[in-house]
C-alpha positions as CSV (number, residue, x, y, z in Angstrom):
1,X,14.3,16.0,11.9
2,X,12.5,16.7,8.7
3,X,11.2,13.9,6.4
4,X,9.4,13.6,3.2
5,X,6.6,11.5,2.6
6,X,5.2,11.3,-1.0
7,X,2.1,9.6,-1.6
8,X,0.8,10.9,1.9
9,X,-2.9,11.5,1.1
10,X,-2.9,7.5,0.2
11,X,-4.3,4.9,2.0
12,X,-1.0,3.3,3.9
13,X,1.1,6.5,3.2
14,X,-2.1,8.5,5.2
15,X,-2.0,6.3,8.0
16,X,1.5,6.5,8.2
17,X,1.9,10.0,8.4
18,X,-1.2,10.2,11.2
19,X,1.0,7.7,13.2
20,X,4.4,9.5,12.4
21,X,2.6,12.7,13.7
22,X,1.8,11.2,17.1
23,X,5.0,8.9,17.2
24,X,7.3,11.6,16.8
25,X,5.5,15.0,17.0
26,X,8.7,17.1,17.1
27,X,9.8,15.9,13.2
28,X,8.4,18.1,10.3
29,X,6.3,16.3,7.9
30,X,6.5,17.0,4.2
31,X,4.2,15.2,1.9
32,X,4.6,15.5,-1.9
33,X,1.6,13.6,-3.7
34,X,0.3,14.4,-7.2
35,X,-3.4,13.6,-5.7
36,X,-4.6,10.7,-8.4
37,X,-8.0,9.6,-7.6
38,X,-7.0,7.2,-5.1
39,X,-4.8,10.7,-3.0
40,X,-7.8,12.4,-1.3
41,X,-7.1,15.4,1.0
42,X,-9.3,14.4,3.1
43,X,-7.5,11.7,4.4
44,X,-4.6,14.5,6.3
45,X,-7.2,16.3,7.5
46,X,-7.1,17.9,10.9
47,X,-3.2,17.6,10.5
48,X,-0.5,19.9,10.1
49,X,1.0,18.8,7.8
50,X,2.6,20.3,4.5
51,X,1.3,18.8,1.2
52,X,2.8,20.3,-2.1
53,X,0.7,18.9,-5.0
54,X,2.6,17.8,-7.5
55,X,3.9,14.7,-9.8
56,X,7.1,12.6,-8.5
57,X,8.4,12.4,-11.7
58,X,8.8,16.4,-11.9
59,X,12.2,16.7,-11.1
60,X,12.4,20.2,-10.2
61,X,9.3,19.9,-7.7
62,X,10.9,17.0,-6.1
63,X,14.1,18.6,-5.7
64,X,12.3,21.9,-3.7
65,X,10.7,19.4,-1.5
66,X,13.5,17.4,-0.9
67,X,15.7,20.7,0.2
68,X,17.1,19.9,3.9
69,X,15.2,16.5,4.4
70,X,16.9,14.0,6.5
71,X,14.6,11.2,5.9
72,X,12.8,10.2,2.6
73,X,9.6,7.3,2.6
74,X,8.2,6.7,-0.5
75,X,5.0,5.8,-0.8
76,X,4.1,7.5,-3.7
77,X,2.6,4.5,-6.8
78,X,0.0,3.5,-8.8
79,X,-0.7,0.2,-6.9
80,X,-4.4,-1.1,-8.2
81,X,-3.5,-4.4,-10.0
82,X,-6.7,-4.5,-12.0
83,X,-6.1,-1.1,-13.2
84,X,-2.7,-2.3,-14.5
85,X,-4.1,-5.2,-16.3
86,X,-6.4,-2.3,-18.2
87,X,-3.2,0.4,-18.6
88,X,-0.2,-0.3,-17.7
89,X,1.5,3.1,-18.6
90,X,0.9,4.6,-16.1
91,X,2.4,2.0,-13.4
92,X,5.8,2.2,-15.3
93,X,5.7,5.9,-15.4
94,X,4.9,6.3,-11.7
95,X,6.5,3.1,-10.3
96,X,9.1,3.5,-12.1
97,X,11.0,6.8,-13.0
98,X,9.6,8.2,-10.1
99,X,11.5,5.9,-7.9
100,X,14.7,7.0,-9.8
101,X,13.5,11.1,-9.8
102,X,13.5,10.7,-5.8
103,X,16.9,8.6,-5.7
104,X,18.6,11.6,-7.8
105,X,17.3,14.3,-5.7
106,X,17.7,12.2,-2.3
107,X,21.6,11.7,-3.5
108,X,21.8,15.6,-4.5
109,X,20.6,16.8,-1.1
110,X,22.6,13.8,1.4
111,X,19.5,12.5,2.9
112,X,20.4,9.9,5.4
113,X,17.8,7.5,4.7
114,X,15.7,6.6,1.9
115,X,12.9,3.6,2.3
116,X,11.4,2.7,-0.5
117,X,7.6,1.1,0.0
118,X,7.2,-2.1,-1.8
119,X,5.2,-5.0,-1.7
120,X,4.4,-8.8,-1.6
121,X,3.6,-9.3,-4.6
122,X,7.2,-8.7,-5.9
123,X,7.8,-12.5,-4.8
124,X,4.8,-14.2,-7.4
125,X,2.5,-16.9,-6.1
126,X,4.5,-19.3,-3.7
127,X,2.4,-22.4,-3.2
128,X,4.3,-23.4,-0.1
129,X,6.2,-22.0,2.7
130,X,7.4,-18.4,3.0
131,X,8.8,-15.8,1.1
132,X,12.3,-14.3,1.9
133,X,14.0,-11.1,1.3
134,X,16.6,-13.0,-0.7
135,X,14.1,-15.0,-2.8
136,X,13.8,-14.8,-6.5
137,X,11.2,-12.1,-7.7
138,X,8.4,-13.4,-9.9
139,X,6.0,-10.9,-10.7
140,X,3.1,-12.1,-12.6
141,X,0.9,-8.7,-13.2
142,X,2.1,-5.2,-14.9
143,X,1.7,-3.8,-11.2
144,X,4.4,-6.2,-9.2
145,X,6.5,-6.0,-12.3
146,X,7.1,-2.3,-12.2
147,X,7.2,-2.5,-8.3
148,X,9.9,-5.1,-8.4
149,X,12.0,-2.8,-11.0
150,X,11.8,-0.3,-8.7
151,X,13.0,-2.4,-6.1
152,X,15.8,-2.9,-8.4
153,X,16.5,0.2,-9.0
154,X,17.0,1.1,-5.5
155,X,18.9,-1.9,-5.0
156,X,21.5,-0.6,-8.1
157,X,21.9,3.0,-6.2
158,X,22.8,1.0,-3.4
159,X,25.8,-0.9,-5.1
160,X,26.6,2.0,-7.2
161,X,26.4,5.2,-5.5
162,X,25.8,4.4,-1.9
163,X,22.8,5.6,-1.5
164,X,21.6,5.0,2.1
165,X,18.3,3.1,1.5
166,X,15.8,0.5,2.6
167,X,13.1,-1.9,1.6
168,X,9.9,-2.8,2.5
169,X,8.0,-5.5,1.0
170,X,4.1,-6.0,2.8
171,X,1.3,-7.7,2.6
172,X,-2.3,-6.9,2.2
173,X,-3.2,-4.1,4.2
174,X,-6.3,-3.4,5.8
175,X,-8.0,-0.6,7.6
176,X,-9.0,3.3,7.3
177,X,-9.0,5.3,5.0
178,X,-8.8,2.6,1.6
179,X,-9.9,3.5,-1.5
180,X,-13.1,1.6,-2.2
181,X,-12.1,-0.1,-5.2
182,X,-9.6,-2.4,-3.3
183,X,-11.1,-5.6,-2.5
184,X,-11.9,-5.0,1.6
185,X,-13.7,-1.6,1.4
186,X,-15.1,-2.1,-1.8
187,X,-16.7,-5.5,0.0
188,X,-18.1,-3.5,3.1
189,X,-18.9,-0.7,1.5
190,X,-21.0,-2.7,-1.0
191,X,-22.9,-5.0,1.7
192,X,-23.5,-1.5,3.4
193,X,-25.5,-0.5,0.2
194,X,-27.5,-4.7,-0.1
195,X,-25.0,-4.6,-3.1
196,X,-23.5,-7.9,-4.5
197,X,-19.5,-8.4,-3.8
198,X,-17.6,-9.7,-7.0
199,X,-15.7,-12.7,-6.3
200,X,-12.6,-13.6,-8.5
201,X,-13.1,-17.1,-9.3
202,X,-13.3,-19.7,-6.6
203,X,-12.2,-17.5,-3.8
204,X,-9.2,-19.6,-2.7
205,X,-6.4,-16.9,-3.0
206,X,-4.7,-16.6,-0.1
207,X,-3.8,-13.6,1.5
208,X,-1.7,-12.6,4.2
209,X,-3.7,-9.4,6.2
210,X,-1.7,-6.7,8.1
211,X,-3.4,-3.9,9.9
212,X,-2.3,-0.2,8.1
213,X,-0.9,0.8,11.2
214,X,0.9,-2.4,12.2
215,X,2.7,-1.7,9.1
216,X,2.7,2.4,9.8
217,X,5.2,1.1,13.1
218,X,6.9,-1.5,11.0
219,X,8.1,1.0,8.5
220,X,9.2,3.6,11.3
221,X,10.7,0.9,12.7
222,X,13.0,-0.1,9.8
223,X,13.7,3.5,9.0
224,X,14.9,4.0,12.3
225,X,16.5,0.6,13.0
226,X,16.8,-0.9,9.5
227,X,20.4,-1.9,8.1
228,X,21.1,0.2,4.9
229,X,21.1,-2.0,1.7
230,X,18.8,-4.4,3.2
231,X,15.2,-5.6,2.9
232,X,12.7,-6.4,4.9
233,X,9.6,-8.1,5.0
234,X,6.5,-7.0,6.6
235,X,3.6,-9.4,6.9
236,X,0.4,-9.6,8.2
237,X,-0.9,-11.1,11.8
238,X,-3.8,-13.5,9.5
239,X,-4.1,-15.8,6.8
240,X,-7.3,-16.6,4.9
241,X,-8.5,-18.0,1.6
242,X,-10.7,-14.4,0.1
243,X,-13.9,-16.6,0.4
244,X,-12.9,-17.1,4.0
245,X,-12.5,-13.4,4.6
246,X,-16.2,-12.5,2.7
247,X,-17.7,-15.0,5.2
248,X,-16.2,-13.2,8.1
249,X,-17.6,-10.1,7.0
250,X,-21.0,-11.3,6.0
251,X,-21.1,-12.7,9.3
252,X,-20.1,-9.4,11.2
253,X,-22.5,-7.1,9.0
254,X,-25.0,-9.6,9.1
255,X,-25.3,-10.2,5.6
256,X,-26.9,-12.6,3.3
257,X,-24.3,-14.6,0.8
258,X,-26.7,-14.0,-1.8
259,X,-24.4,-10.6,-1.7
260,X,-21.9,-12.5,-2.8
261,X,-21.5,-12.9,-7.1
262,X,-18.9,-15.0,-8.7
263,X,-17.2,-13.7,-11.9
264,X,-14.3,-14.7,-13.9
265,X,-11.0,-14.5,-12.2
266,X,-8.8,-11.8,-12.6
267,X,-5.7,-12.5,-15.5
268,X,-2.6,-13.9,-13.6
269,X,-4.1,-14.3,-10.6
270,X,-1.7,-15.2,-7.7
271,X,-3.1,-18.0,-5.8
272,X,-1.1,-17.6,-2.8
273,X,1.1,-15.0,-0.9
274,X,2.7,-15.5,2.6
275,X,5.8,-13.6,4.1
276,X,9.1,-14.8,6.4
277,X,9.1,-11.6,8.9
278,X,11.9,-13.2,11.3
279,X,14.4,-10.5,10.0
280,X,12.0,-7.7,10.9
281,X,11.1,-9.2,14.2
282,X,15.1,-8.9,15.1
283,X,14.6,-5.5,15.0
284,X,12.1,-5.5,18.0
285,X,8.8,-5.4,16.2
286,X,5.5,-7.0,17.2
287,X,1.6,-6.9,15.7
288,X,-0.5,-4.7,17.9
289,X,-3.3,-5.8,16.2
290,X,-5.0,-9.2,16.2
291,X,-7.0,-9.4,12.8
292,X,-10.8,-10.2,13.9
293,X,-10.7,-7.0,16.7
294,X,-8.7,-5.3,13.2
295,X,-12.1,-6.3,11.1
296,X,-14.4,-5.4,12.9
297,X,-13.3,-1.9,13.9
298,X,-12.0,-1.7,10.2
299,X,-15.8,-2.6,9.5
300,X,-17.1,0.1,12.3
301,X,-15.0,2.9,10.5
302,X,-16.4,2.5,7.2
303,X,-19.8,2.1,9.0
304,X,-19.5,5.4,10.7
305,X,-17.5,7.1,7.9
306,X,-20.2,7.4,4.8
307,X,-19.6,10.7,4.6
308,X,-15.7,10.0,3.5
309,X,-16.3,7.1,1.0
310,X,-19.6,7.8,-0.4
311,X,-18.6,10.7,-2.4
312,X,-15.7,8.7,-3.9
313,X,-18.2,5.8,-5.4
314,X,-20.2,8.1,-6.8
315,X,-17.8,9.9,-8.8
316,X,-17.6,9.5,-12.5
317,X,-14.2,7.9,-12.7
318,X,-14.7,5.0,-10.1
319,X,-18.0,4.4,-11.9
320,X,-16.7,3.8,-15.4
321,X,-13.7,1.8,-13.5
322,X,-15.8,-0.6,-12.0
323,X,-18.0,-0.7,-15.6
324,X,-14.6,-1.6,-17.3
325,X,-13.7,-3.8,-14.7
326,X,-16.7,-6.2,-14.0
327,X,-18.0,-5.5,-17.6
328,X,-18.4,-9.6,-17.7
């Protein structure tokens, strides 16, 4: 079995290929990722693994590293939602026609199955209740709206050309290996350093929180057992309001909540996000992870991991993001 992965250095495609490796050690891993700031080499390291740097919207790149692949998971996207709001080229570029690049080439060379990594926030803020695979989308930032048109997109190849894919929608992940701009490692990471924590607005967002390699099996699990055509949701084992979650982890660092500093929420905020996961489940999946053991070792990795996010902070381009971002 050989499968391509694109987006592999990545935070969630990273953890999924670690967990691929040791799930099924006898498939041949091929990881296509254009290494953005947020695709760091160091997060395949120690693995053999082959990583071919380049963009997913280069055809003729992705059609070499497509050449005898079964299997196709795409994790490959500009996912940062505050970035979007800044520039949202990019996301459209990526998100978009690099979704139907990899749907060409996977049709050219017969791969067998094609999942397509997607996300929550396809559905928009649901005040109530739980989001389903058949609901409406609503995406309310540039980011979910060039996710759910990719969703489309593979939904149309489907219909029209038979393509044999999946879908997977999650919800926030947590865990190893994040870039430190996202909300949970930029938190720990900045309470590591007696730095304040910016706060959108009053905090109550609510978030559904899935361990990285929960959703690593999930996403195995659909590609193996998933129906083609079909979508499935992947949520989280916890849900918290964000000011609930900074409490947790100013209790379990030991932190003052002078740490904590309120600014002006983010532009189309979703106030809530919550998933329906019973059509997963029918494939035999279960949480291995209960969410306060997954925060504190989460916190525990980042403790004992400096040495892998450090660099990162102090680079010039998260520095001048984060001075765009909060300027307020």
């Amino acid at each position: 079995m050989k499968v391509l992965v694109t987006g592999g250095l990545g935070f969630i495609g990273a953890n999924f290929v670690r967990f691929l490796s040791r799930a099924r050690p006898a498939w041949k891993i091929v990881n296509l990722d254009k290494q953005t700031y947020a695709g760091n080499p160091a997060n395949l390291a120690g693995l053999k693994v082959l990583t071919i740097k380049k963009d997913i919207c280069d055809a003729k790149a992705v059609d070499a590293a497509m050449k005898g692949c079964d299997y196709v998971v795409h994790f490959a996207a500009e996912t940062h939602v505050d970035r979007s709001i800044l520039d949202a080229g990019a996301f459209l570029k990526t998100n978009i026609l690099g979704t139907q690049v990899l749907l060409d080439a996977a049709l050219r060379h017969k791969a067998t199955r094609f999942l397509h990594v997607s996300t929550d926030e396809v559905y928009g803020s649901i005040p109530k209740g739980y989001s389903k695979e058949g609901d409406h989308l609503e995406p309310n930032s540039p980011y979910a709206a060039s996710k759910a048109a990719s969703d489309l997109l593979v939904r149309s190849y489907f219909v029209t050309h038979k393509a044999p894919v999946l879908t997977t929608r999650a919800s926030n992940n947590y865990g190893p290996y994040q870039y430190p701009e996202k909300a949970l490692p930029l938190m720990i990471t900045n309470f590591m350093e007696d730095k304040p924590f910016p706060q959108y607005g009053d905090g109550k967002q609510v978030r559904d929180w899935l361990h990285v390699r929960d959703h690593a099996r999930a996403i195995l699990t659909v590609l193996e057992k998933g129906a083609l055509g079909e979508v499935y949701n992947i949520g989280g084992s916890y849900t918290c309001q964000n000011r609930e979650l900074i409490q947790k982890v100013l209790k379990l660092m030991k932190k003052p909540n002078g740490l904590v500093t309120r600014v002006e929420d983010r532009k189309g905020h979703d106030r809530r996000y919550a998933l329906d996961c019973s059509k997963l489940k029918r494939l035999g999946f279960k949480h291995e992870y209960d969410f306060e053991r997954g925060l504190a070792q989460t916190i525990s990795w980042y403790i004992n991991n400096e040495a892998w996010w450090r660099p990162l902070k102090v680079a010039g381009g998260y520095r001048a993001y984060v001075k765009k971002a909060y300027k307020k």
